[in-house]
PDB file of N, H, CA, C and O in Angstrom:
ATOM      1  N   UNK A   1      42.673 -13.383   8.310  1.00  0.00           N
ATOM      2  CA  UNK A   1      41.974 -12.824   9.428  1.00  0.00           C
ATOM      3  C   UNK A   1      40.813 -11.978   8.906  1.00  0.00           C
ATOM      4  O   UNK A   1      40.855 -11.516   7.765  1.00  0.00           O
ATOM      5  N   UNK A   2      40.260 -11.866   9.343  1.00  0.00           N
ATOM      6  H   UNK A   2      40.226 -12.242  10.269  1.00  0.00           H
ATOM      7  CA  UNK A   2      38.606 -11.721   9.006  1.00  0.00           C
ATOM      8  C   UNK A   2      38.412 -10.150   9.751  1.00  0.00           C
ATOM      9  O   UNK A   2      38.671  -9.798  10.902  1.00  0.00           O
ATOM     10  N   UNK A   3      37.902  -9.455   8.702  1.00  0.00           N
ATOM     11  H   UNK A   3      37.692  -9.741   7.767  1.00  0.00           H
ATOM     12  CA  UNK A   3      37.899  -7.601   9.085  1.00  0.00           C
ATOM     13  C   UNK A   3      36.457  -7.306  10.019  1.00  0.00           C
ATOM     14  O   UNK A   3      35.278  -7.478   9.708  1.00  0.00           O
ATOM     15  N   UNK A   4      36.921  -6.920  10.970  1.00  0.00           N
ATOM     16  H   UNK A   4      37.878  -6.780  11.223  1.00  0.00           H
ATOM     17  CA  UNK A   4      35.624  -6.615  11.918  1.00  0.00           C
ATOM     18  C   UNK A   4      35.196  -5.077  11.174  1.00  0.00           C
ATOM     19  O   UNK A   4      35.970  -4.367  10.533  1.00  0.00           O
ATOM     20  N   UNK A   5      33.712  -4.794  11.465  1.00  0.00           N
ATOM     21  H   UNK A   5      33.082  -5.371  11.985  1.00  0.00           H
ATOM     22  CA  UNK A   5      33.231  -3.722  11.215  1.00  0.00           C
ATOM     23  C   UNK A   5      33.320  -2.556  12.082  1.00  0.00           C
ATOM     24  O   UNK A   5      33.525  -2.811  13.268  1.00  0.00           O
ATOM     25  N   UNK A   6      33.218  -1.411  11.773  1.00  0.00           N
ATOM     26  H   UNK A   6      33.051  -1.204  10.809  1.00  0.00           H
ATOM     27  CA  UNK A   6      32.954  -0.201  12.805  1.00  0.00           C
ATOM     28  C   UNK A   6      32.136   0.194  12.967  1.00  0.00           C
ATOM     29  O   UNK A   6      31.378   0.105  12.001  1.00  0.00           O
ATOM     30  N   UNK A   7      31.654   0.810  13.997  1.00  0.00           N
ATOM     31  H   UNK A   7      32.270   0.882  14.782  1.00  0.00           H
ATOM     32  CA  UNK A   7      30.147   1.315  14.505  1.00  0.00           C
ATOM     33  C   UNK A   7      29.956   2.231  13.303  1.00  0.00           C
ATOM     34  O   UNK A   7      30.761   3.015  12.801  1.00  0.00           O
ATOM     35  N   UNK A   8      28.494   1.903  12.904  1.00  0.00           N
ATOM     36  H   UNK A   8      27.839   1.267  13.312  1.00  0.00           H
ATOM     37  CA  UNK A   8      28.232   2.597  11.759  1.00  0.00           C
ATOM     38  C   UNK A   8      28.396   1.910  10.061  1.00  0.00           C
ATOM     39  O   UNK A   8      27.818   2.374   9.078  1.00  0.00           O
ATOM     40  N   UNK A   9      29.303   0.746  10.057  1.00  0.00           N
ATOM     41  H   UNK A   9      29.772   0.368  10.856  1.00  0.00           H
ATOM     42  CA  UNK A   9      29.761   0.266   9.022  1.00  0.00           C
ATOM     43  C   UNK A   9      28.981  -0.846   8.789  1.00  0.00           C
ATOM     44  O   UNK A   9      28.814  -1.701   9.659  1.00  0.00           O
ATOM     45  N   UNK A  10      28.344  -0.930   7.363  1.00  0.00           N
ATOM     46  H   UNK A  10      28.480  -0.236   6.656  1.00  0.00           H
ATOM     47  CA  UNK A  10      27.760  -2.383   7.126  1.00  0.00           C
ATOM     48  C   UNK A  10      29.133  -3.120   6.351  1.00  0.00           C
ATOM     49  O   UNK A  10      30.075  -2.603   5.751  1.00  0.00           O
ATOM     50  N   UNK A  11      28.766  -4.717   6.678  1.00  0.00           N
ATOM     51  H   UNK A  11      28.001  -5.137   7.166  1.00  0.00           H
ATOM     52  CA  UNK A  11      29.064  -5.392   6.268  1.00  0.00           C
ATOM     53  C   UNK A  11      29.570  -5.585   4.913  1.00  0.00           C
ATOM     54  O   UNK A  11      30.664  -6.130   4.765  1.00  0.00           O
ATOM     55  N   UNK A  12      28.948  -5.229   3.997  1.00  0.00           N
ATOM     56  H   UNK A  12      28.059  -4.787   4.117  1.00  0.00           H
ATOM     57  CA  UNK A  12      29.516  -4.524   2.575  1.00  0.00           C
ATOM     58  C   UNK A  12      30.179  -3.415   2.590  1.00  0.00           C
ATOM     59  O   UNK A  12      30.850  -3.132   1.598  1.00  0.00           O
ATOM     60  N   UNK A  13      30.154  -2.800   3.377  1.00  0.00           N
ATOM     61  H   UNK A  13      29.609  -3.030   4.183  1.00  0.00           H
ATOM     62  CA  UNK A  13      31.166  -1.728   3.260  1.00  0.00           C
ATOM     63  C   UNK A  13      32.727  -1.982   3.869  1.00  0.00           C
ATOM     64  O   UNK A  13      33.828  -1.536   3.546  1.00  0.00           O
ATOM     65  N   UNK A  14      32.281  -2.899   4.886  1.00  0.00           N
ATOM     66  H   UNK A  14      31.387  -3.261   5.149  1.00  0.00           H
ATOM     67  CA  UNK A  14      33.843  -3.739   5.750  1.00  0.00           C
ATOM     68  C   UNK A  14      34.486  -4.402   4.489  1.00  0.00           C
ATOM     69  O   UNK A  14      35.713  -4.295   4.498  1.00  0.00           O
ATOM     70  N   UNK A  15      34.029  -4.990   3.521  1.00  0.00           N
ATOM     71  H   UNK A  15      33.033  -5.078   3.513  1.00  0.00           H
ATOM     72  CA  UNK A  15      34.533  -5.802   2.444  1.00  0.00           C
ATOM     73  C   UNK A  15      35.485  -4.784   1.259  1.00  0.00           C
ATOM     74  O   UNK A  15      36.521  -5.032   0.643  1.00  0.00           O
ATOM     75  N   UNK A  16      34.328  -3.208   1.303  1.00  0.00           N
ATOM     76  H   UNK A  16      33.487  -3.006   1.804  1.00  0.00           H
ATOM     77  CA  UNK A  16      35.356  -2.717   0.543  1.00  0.00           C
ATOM     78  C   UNK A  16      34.398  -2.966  -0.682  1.00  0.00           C
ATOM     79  O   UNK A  16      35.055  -3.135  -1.709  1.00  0.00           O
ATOM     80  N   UNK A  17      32.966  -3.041  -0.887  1.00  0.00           N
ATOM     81  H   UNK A  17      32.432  -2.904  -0.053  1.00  0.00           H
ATOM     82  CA  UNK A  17      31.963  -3.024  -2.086  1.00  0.00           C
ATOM     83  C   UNK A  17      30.789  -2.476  -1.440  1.00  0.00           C
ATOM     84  O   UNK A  17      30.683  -2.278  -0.230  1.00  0.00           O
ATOM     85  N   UNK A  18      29.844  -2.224  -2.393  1.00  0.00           N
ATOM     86  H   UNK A  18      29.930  -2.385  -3.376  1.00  0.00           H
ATOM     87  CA  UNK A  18      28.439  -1.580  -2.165  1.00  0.00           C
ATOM     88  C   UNK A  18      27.557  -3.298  -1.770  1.00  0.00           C
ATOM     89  O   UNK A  18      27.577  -4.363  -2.387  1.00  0.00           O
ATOM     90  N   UNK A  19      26.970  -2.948  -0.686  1.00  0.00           N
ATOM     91  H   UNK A  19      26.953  -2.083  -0.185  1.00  0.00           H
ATOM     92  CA  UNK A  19      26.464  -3.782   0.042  1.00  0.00           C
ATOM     93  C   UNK A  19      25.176  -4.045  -0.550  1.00  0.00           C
ATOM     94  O   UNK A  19      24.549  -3.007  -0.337  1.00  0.00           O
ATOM     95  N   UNK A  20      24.270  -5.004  -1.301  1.00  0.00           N
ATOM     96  H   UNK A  20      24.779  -5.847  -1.474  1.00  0.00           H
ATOM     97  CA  UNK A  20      23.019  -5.059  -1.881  1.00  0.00           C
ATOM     98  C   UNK A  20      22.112  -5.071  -1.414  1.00  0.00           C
ATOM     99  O   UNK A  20      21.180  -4.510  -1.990  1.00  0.00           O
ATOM    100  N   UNK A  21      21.912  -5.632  -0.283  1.00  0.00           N
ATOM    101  H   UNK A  21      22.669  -6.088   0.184  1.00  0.00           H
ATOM    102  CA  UNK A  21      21.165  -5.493   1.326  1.00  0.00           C
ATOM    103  C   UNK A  21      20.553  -4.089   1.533  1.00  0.00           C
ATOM    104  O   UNK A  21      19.404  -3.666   1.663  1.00  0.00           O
ATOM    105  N   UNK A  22      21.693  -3.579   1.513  1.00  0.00           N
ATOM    106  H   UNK A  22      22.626  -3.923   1.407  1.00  0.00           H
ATOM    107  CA  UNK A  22      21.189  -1.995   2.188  1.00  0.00           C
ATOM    108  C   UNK A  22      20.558  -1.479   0.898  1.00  0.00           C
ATOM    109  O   UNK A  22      19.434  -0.988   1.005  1.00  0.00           O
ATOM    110  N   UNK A  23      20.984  -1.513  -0.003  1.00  0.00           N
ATOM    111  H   UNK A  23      21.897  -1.913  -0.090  1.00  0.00           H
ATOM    112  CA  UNK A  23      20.026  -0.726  -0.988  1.00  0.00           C
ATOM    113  C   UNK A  23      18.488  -1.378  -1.171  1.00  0.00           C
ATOM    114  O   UNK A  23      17.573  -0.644  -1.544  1.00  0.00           O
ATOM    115  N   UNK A  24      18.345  -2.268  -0.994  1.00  0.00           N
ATOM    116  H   UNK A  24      19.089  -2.864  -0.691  1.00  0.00           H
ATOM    117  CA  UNK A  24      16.896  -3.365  -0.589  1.00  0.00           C
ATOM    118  C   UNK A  24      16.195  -2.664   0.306  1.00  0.00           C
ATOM    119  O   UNK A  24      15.192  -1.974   0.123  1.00  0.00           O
ATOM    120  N   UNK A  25      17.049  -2.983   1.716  1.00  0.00           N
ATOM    121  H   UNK A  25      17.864  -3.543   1.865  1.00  0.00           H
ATOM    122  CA  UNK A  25      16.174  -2.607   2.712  1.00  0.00           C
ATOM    123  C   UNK A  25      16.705  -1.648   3.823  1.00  0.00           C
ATOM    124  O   UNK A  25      16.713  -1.903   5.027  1.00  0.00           O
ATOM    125  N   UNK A  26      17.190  -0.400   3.171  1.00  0.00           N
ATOM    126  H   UNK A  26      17.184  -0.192   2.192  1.00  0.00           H
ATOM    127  CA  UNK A  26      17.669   0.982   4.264  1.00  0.00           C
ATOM    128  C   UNK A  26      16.294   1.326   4.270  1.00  0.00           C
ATOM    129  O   UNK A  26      15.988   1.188   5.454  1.00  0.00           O
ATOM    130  N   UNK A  27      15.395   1.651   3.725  1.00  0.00           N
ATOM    131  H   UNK A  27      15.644   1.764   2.763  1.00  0.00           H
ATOM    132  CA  UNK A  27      14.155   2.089   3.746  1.00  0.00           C
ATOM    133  C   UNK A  27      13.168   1.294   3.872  1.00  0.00           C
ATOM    134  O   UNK A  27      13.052   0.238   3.249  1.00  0.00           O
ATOM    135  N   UNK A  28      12.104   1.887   4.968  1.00  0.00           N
ATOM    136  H   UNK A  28      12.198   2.744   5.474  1.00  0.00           H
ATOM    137  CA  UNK A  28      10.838   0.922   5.052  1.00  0.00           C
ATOM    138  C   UNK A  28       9.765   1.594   3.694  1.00  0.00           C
ATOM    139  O   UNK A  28       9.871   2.738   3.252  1.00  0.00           O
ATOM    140  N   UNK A  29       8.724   0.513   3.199  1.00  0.00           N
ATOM    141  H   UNK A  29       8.639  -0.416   3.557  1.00  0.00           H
ATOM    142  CA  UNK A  29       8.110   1.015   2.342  1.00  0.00           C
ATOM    143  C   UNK A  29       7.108   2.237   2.754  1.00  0.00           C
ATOM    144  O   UNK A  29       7.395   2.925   3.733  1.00  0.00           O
ATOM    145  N   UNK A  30       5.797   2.527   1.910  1.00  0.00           N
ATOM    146  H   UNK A  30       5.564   1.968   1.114  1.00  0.00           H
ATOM    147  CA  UNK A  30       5.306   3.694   2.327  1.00  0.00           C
ATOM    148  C   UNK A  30       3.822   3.065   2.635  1.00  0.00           C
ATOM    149  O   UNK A  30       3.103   2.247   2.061  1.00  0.00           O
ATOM    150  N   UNK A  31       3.700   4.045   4.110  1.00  0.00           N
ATOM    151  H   UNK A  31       4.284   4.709   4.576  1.00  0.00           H
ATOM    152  CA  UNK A  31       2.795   3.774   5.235  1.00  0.00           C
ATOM    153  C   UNK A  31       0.962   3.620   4.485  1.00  0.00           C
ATOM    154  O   UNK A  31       0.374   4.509   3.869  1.00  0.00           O
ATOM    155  N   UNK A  32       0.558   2.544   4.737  1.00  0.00           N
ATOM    156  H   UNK A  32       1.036   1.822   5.238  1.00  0.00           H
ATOM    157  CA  UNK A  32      -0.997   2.389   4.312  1.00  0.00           C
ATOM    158  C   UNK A  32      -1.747   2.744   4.950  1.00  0.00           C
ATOM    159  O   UNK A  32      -1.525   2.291   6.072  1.00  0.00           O
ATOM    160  N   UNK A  33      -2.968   3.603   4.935  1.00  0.00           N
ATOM    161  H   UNK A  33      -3.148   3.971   4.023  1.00  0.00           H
ATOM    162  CA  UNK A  33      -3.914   4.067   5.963  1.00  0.00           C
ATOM    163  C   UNK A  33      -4.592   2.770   6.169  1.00  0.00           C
ATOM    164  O   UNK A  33      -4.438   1.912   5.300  1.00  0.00           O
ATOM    165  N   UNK A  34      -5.418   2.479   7.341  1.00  0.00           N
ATOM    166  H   UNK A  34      -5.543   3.176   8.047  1.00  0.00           H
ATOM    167  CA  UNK A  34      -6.309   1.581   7.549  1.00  0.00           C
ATOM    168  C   UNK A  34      -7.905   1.606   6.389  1.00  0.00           C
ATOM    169  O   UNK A  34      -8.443   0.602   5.922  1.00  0.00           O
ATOM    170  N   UNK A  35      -8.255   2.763   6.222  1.00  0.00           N
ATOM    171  H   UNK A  35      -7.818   3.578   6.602  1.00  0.00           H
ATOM    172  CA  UNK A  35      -8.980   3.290   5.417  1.00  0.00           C
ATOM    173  C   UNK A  35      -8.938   2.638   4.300  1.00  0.00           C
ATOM    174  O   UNK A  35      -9.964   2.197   3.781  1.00  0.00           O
ATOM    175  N   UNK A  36      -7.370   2.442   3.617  1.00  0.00           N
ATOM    176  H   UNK A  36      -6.537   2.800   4.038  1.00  0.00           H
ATOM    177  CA  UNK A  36      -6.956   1.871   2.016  1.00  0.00           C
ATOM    178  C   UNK A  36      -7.233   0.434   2.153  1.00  0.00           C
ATOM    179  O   UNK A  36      -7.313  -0.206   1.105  1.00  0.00           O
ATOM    180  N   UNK A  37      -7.415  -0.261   3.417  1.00  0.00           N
ATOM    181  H   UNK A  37      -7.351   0.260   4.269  1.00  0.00           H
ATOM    182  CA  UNK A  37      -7.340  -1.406   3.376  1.00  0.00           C
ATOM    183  C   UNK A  37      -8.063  -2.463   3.330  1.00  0.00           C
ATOM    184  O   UNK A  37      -7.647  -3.612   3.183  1.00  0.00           O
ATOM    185  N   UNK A  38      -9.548  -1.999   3.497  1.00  0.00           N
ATOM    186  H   UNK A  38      -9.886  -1.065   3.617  1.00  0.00           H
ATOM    187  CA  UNK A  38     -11.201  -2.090   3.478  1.00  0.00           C
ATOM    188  C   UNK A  38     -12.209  -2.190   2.046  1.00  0.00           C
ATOM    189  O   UNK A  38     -12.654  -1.121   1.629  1.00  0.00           O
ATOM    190  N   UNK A  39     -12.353  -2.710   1.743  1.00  0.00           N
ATOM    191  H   UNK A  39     -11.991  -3.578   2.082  1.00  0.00           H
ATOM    192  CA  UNK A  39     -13.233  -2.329   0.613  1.00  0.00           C
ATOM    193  C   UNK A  39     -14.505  -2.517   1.105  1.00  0.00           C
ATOM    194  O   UNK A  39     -14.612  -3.635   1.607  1.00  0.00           O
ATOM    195  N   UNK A  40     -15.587  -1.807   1.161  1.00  0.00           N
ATOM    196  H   UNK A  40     -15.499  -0.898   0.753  1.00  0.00           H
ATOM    197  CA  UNK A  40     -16.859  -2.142   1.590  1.00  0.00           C
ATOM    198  C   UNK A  40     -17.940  -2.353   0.057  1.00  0.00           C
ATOM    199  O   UNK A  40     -18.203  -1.519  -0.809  1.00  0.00           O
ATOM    200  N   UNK A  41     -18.295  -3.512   0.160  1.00  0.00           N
ATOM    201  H   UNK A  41     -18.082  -4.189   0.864  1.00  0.00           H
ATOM    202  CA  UNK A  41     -19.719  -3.494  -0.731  1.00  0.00           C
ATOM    203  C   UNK A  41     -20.523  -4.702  -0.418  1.00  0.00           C
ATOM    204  O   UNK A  41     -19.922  -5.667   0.054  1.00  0.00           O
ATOM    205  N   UNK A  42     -21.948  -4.785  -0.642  1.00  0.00           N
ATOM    206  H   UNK A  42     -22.436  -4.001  -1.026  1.00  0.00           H
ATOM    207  CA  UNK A  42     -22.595  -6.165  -0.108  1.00  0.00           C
ATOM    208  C   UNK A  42     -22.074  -7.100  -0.469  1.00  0.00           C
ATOM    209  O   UNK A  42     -21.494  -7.124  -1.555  1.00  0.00           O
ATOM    210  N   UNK A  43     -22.134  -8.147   0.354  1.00  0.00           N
ATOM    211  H   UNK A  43     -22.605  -8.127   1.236  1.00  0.00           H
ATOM    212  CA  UNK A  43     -21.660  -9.843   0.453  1.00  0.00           C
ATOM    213  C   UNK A  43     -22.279 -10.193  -1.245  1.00  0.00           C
ATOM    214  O   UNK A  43     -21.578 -10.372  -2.242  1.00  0.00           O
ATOM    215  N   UNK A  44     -23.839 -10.215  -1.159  1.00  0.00           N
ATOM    216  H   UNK A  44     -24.407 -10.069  -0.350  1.00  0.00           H
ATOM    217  CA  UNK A  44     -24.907 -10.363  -2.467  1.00  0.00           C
ATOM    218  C   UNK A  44     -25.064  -9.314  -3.101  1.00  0.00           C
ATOM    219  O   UNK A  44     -24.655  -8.199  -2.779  1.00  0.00           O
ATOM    220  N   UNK A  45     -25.664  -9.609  -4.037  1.00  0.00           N
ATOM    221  H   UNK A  45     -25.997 -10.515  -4.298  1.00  0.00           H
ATOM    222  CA  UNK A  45     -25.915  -8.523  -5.123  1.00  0.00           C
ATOM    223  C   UNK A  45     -27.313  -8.539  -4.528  1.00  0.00           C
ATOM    224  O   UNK A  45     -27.806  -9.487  -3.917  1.00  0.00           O
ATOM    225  N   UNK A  46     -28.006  -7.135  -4.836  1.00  0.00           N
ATOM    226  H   UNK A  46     -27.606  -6.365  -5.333  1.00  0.00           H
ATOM    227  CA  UNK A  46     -29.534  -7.170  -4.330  1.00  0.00           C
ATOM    228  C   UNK A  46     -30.635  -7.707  -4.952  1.00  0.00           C
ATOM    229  O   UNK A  46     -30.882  -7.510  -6.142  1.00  0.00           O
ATOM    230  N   UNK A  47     -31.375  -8.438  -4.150  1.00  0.00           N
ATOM    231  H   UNK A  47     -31.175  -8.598  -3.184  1.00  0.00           H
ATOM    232  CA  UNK A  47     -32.996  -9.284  -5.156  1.00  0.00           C
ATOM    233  C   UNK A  47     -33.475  -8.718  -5.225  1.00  0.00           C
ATOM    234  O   UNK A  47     -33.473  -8.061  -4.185  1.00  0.00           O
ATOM    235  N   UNK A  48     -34.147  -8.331  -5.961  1.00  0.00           N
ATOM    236  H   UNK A  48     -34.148  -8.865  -6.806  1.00  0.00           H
ATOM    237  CA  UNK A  48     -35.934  -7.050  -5.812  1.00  0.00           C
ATOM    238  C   UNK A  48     -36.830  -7.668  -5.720  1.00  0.00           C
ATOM    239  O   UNK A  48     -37.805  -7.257  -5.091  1.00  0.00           O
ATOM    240  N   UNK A  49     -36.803  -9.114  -6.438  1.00  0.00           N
ATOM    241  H   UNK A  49     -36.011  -9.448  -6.949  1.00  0.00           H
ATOM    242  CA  UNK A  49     -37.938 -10.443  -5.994  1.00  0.00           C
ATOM    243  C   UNK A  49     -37.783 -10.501  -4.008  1.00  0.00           C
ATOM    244  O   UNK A  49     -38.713 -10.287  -3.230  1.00  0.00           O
ATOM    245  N   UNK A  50     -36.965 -10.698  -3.792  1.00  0.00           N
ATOM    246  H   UNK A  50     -36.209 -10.872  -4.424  1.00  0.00           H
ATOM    247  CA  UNK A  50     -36.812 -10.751  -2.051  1.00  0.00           C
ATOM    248  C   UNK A  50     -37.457  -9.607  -1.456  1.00  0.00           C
ATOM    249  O   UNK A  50     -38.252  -9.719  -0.524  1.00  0.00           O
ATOM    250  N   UNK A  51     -37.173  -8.660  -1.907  1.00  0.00           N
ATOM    251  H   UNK A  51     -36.527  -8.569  -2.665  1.00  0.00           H
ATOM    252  CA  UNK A  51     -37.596  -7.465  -0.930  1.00  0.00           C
ATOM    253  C   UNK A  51     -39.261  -7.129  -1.473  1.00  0.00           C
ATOM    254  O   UNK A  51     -39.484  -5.919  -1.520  1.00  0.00           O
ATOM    255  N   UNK A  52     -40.317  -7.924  -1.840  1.00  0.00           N
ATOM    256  H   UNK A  52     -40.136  -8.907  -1.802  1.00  0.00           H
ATOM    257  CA  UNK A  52     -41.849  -7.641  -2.748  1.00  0.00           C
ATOM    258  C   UNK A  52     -42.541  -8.358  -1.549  1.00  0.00           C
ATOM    259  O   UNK A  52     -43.718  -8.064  -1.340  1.00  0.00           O
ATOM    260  N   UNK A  53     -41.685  -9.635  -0.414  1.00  0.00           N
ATOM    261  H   UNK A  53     -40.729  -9.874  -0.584  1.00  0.00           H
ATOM    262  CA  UNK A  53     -42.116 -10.133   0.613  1.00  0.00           C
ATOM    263  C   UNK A  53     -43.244  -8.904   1.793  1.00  0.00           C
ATOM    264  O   UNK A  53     -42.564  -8.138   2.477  1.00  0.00           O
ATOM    265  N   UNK A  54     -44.251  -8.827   1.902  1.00  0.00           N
ATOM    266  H   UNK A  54     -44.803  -9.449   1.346  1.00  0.00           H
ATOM    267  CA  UNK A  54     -45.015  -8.103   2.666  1.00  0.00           C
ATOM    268  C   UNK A  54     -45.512  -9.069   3.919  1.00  0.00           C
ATOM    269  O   UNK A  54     -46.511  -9.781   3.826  1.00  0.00           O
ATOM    270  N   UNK A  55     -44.465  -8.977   5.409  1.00  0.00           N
ATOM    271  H   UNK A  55     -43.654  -8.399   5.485  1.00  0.00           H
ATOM    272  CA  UNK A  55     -44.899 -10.074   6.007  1.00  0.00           C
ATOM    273  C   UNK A  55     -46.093  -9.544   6.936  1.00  0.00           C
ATOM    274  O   UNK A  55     -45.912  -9.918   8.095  1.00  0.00           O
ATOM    275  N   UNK A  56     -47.488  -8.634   6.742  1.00  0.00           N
ATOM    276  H   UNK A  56     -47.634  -8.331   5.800  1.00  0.00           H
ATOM    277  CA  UNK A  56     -48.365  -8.877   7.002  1.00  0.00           C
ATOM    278  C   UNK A  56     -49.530  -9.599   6.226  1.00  0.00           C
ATOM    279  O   UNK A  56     -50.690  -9.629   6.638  1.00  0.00           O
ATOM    280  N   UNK A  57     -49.094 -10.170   5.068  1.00  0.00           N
ATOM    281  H   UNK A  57     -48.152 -10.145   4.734  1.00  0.00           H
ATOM    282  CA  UNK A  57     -49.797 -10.748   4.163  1.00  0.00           C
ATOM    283  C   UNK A  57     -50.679 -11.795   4.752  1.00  0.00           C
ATOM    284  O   UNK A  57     -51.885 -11.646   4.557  1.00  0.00           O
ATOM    285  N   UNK A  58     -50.285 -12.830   5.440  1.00  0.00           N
ATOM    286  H   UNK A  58     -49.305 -12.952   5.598  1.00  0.00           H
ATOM    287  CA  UNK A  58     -50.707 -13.957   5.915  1.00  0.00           C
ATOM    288  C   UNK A  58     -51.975 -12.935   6.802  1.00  0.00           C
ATOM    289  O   UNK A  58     -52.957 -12.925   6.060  1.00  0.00           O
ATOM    290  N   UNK A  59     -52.131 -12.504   7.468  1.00  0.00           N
ATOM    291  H   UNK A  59     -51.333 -12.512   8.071  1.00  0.00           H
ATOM    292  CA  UNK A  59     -53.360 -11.962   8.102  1.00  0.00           C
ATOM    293  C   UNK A  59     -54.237 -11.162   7.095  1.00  0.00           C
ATOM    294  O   UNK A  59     -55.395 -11.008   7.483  1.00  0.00           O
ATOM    295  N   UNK A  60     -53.943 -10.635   5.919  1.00  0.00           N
ATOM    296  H   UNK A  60     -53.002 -10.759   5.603  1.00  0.00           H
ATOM    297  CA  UNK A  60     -55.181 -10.387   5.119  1.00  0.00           C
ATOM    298  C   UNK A  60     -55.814 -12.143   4.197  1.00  0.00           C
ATOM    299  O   UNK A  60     -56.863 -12.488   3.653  1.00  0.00           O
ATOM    300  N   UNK A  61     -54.615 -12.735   4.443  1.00  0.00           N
ATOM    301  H   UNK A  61     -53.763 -12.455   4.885  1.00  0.00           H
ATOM    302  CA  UNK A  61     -55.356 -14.492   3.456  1.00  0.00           C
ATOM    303  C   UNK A  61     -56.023 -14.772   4.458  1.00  0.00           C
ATOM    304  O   UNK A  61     -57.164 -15.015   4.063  1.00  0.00           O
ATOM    305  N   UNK A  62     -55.939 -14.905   5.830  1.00  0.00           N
ATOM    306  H   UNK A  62     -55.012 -14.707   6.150  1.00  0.00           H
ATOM    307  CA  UNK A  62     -55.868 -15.910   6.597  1.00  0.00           C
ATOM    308  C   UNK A  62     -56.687 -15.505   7.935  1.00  0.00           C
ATOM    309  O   UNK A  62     -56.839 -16.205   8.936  1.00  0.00           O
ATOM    310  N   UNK A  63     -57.135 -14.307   7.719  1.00  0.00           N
ATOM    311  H   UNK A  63     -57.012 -13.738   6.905  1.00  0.00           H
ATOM    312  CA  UNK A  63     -57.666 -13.593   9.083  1.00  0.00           C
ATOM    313  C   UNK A  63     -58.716 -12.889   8.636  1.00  0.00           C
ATOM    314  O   UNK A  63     -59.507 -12.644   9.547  1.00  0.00           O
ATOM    315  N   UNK A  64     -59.060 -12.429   7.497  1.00  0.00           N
ATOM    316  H   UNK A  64     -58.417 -12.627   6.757  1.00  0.00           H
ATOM    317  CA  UNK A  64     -59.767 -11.008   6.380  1.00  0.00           C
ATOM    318  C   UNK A  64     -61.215 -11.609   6.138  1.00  0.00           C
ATOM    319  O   UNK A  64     -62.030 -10.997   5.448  1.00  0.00           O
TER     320      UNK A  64
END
């Protein structure tokens, strides 16, 4: 016949041994801010050739 538990009693403890379960998971782990979870830095690394673009240029070639 098969030992029912008591309110309060795990399953390893109904058996009469230390239950491995509970030492796993009696505790939840420890809480992450949203903050920790973000890393921010640009997608690209920056061009300096890209940014020398002056887009009123075409009106001093083309208009001057």
């Amino acid at each position: 016949m098969a030992h029912r538990t008591q309110p309060g009693e795990t399953p390893g403890e109904a058996a009469g041994g230390a239950d491995p379960h509970h030492d796993r998971f009696s505790a939840l782990p420890e809480r992450i801010r949203p903050e920790d979870m973000v890393e921010c830095r640009p997608a690209t690394l920056p061009d300096p050739a890209r940014d020398t673009y002056n887009p009123d240029e075409w009106l001093i070639r083309y208009c001057g």
